[in-house]
N, C-alpha and C positions, 0 to 999 in steps of 0.2 A: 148734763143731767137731763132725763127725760123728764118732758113737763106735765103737769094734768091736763094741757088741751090736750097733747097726745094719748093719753091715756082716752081721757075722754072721745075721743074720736071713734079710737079700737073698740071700745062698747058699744058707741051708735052702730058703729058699722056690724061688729056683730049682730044685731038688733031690728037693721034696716040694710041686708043685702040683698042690694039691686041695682042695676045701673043708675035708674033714674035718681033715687039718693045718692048716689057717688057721684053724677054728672052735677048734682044740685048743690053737692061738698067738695068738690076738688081742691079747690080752693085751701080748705081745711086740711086734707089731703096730703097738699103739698109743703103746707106746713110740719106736718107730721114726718112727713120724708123727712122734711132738712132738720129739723130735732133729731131723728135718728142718724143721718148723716154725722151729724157733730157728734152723736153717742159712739155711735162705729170708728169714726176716727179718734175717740178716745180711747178705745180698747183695742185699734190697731197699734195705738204707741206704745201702749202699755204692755205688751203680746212680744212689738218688738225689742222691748228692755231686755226680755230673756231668751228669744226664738232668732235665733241671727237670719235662719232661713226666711221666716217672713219680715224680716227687716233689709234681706240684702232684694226682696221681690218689689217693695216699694208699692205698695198695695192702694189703689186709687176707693176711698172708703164703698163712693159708691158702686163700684162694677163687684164688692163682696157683698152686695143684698141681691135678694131673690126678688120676683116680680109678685104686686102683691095681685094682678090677675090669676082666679084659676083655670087650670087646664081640666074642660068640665068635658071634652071629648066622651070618655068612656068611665063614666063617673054617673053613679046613682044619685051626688047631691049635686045640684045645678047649681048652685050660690055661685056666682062669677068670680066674687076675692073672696082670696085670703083676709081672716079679719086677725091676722097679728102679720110682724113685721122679723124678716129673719134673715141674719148675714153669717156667711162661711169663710174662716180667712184660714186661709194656709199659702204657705210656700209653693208659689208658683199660679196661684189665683184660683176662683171655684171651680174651677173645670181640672185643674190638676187633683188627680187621682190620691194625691198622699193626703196621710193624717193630718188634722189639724182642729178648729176650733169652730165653734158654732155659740149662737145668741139669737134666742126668740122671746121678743117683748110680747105679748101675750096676754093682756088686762087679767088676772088671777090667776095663772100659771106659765109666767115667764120659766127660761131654765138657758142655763148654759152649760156646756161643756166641751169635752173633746169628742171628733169625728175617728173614729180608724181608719186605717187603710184598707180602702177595699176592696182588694183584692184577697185582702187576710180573712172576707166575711163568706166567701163562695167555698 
């Protein structure tokens, strides 16, 4: 179950992105990962009940989250994170190209669903 410090976190940081609060919450941070951790691997087991392919991949919870640094390279908004938390699980791990599933915790507009293949999108 996701807790309210986690929730609570995704808002400050919405709120206050910048290194220096992140560097000043890690702490918090890293709490909030392993909350998530535990969430991801409950909806890794449960994925696997019905999806044999992500069950025969053995999906290690956290190598299917994204990093919550952003990539502010060539980006208009310079905020450095991500302020929600997002994991991709399909059969053969986030880099494998096939369909699969996705979960973004998001303080007011979480969503999950399924990914297509995409190559079906070009």
């Amino acid at each position: 179950m996701i807790n309210q410090e986690s929730i609570d976190f995704l808002y400050e940081l919405r709120e206050n992105n910048s290194k220096e609060w992140f560097d000043a919450n890690r702490k918090r941070y890293e709490q909030t990962r392993n909350n998530f951790i535990e969430v991801n691997q409950a909806i890794i087991k449960g994925i696997e009940s019905y999806d044999e392919g992500v069950a025969q991949t053995q999906l290690d919870p956290k190598k299917t989250m994204m990093r919550i640094n952003r990539d502010i390279r060539f980006s208009k908004d310079k905020t450095p994170y991500n302020s929600h938390l997002f994991t991709s699980i399909n059969e053969g791990g986030k880099k494998n190209p096939s369909a699969g599933y996705f979960f973004s915790l998001d303080p007011g507009k979480s969503f999950y669903g399924l990914e297509p293949i995409n190559h079906l999108l070009s």
